[in-house]
N, C-alpha and C positions, 0 to 999 in steps of 0.2 A: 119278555126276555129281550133285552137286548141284543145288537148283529152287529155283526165287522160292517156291514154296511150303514146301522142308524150311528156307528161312530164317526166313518169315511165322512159320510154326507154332512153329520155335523160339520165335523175340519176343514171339509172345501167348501163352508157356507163361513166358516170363522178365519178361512186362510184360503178366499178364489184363486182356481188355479187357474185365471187369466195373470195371476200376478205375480208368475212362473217366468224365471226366465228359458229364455231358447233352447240351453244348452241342458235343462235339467230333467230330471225325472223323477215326479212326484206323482203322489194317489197312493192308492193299492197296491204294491210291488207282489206281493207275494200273499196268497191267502185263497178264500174262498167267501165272497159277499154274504152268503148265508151263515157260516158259523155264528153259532152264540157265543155270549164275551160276559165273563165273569169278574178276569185278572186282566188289566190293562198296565204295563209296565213302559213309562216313557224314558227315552235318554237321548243322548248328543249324536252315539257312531253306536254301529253295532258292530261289536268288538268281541273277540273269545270270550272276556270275561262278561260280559253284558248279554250275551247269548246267554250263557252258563245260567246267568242269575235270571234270565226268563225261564229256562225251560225249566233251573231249580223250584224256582216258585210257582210255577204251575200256567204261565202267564198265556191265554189265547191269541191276546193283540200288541205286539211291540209298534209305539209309535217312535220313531226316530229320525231326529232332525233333517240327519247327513241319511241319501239315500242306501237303499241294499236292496239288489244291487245299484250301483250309478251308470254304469256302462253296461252296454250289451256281453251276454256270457256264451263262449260257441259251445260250450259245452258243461254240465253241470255234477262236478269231480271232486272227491275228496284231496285233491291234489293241487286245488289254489285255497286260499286262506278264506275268500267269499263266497268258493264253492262248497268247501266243508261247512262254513257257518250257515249257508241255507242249506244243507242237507238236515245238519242236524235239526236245523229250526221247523224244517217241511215233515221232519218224522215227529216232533215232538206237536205238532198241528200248528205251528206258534206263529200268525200271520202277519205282516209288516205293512205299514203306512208310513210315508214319509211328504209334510208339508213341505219342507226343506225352503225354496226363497219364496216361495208363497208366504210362510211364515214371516220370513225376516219380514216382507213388505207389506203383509197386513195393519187393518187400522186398529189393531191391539197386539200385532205383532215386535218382535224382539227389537228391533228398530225403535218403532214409539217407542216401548217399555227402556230402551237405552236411554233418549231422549230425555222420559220424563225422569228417572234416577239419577240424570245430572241436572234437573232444575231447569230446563229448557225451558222459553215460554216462544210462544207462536209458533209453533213446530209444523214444519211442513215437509212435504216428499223433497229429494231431494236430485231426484232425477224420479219426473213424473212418468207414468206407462204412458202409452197411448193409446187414447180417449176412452182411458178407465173413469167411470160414471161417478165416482166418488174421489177421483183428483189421488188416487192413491199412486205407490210408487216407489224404485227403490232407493235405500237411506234415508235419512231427516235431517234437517237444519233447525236451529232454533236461538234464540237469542238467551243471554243471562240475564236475569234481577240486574245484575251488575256490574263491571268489568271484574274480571278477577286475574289473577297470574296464574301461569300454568301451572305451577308447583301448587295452589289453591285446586284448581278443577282435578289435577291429578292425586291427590287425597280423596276428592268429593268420589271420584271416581274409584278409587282403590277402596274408598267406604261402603258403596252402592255392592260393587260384583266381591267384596271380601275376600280381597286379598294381599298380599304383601308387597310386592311387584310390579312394576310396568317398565317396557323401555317406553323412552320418550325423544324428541327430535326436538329442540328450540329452546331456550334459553329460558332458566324457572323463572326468570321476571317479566319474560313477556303477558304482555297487557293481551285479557282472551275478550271478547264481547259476544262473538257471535262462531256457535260450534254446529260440526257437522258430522252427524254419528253413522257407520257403515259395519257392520258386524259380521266377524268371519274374517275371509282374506279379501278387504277389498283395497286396496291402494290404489287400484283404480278409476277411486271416485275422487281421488286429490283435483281432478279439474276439476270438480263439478263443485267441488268444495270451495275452489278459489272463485271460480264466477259467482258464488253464491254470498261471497264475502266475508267469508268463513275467516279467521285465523288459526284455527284448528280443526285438524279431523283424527278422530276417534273410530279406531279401528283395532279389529283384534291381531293383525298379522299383516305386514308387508313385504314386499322385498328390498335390497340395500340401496337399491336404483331410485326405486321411490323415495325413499330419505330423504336421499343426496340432493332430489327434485323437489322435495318440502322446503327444505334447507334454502336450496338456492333460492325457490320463488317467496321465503318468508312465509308459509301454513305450517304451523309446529304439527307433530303427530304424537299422540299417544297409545300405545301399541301394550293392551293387556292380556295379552295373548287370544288364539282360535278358540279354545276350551271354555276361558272364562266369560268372553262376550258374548257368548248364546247359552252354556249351559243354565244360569239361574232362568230364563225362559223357559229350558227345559219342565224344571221344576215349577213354574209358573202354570205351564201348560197340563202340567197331572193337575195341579188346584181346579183348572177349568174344566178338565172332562170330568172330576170326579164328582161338580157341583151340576153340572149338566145331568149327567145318570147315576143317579142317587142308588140304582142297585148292583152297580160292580164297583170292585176295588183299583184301585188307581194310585200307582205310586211312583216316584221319578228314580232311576235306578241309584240303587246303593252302594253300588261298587265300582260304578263307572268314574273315574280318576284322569286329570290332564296327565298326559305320559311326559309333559314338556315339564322340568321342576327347578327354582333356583335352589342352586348348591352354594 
């Protein structure tokens, strides 16, 4: 029978948590290393309604990207939103794991996997850890087949995560050769992207300052929203556990929705 723990250990062998940032909190959040695991339900946030569809469906182990909790709780109360949601989830036995930027920065993490879904070739970290033994690290760079225009990479892009939308920063005819992909809210890696010699970076969310900073130093940005630039990982990652342990069920949540929508 499988354990909350032969799953954990897989994750932090497929997503090390050397490659965690500072500020994060990843592993076991909530659970008991011993329980057995039948129903494994993975998603983005753990959310009312993504709680709801664990405990509906019977689920023992929610794996989820964005931690729960993320910050320290002084107290554990029906009276904050991620107190009620582990309350409910600790009565219902329903335990949590979250890789969270382990993931992004794994070597088959949402990163790579962004990377290769735009065609990337020679992809490398894009701000390396240090003296991770396999040169890993977070974001990726990587070159095109081709030069292409932005208005080109952002279809390629809107065809990869399926969807309709993106903002975008730079003019649809600039000439792209070499992109650099960051996933979640990172605008913060626009330097990292200009040293690298990037003229674009791929991000799911920034702020207006960053832009305006794109703008000025000439790195267009494409911005597909937080939702959509990790979730298909999400669903990526139920393919991997459920081909890993062939006797529980594993599925990437079905109700979980970007709250962000164009009108």
């Amino acid at each position: 029978m499988t354990s909350v723990a032969d799953i954990t250990d897989f994750l932090e062998e497929f997503a090390p948590r050397r490659l965690a940032e500072d500020w994060d909190n990843v592993g076991l959040l909530v659970g008991d290393s011993s329980q057995n695991v039948q129903r494994v339900m993975t998603c983005l946030t753990v959310t009312p309604g993504s709680a709801e569809e664990a405990i509906g469906e019977r689920a023992d182990l929610i794996v989820s990207h964005h931690p729960m909790p993320f910050r320290p709780l002084k107290r554990l109360t029906t009276e904050s939103v991620p107190g009620r949601l582990l309350w409910q989830l600790i009565r219902a036995g329903v335990s949590i794991h979250s890789p969270h930027t382990c993931f992004d920065s794994a070597a088959m993490g949402i990163n790579q996997r962004l990377a290769e879904g735009l065609g990337l070739e020679n992809i490398k970290s894009l701000v390396e850890a240090e003296d991770d033994p396999d040169g890993l690290g977070s974001g990726r760079y990587g070159s095109l087949g081709k030069a292409c225009s932005l208005a080109e990479v952002s279809d390629a892009l809107k065809q990869f995560l399926k969807i309709e939308g993106l903002h975008a920063v730079g003019e649809e005819d600039t000439s792209i050769n070499r992109v650099a992909v960051a996933c979640g809210s990172a605008g913060s890696f626009l330097g990292a992207a200009r040293r690298a010699g990037c003229q674009l970076l791929v991000t799911g969310e920034t702020t207006f300052h960053t832009c305006l900073e794109g703008e000025a130093t000439n790195i267009s940005l494409l911005l597909p929203g937080h939702y959509a630039s990790e979730r298909f990982a999400v669903e990526t990652l139920a393919d991997v556990l459920g081909e890993q342990f062939s006797d529980i069920e594993v599925w990437a949540s079905r109700d979980e929705a970007d709250p962000v929508r164009w009108v």
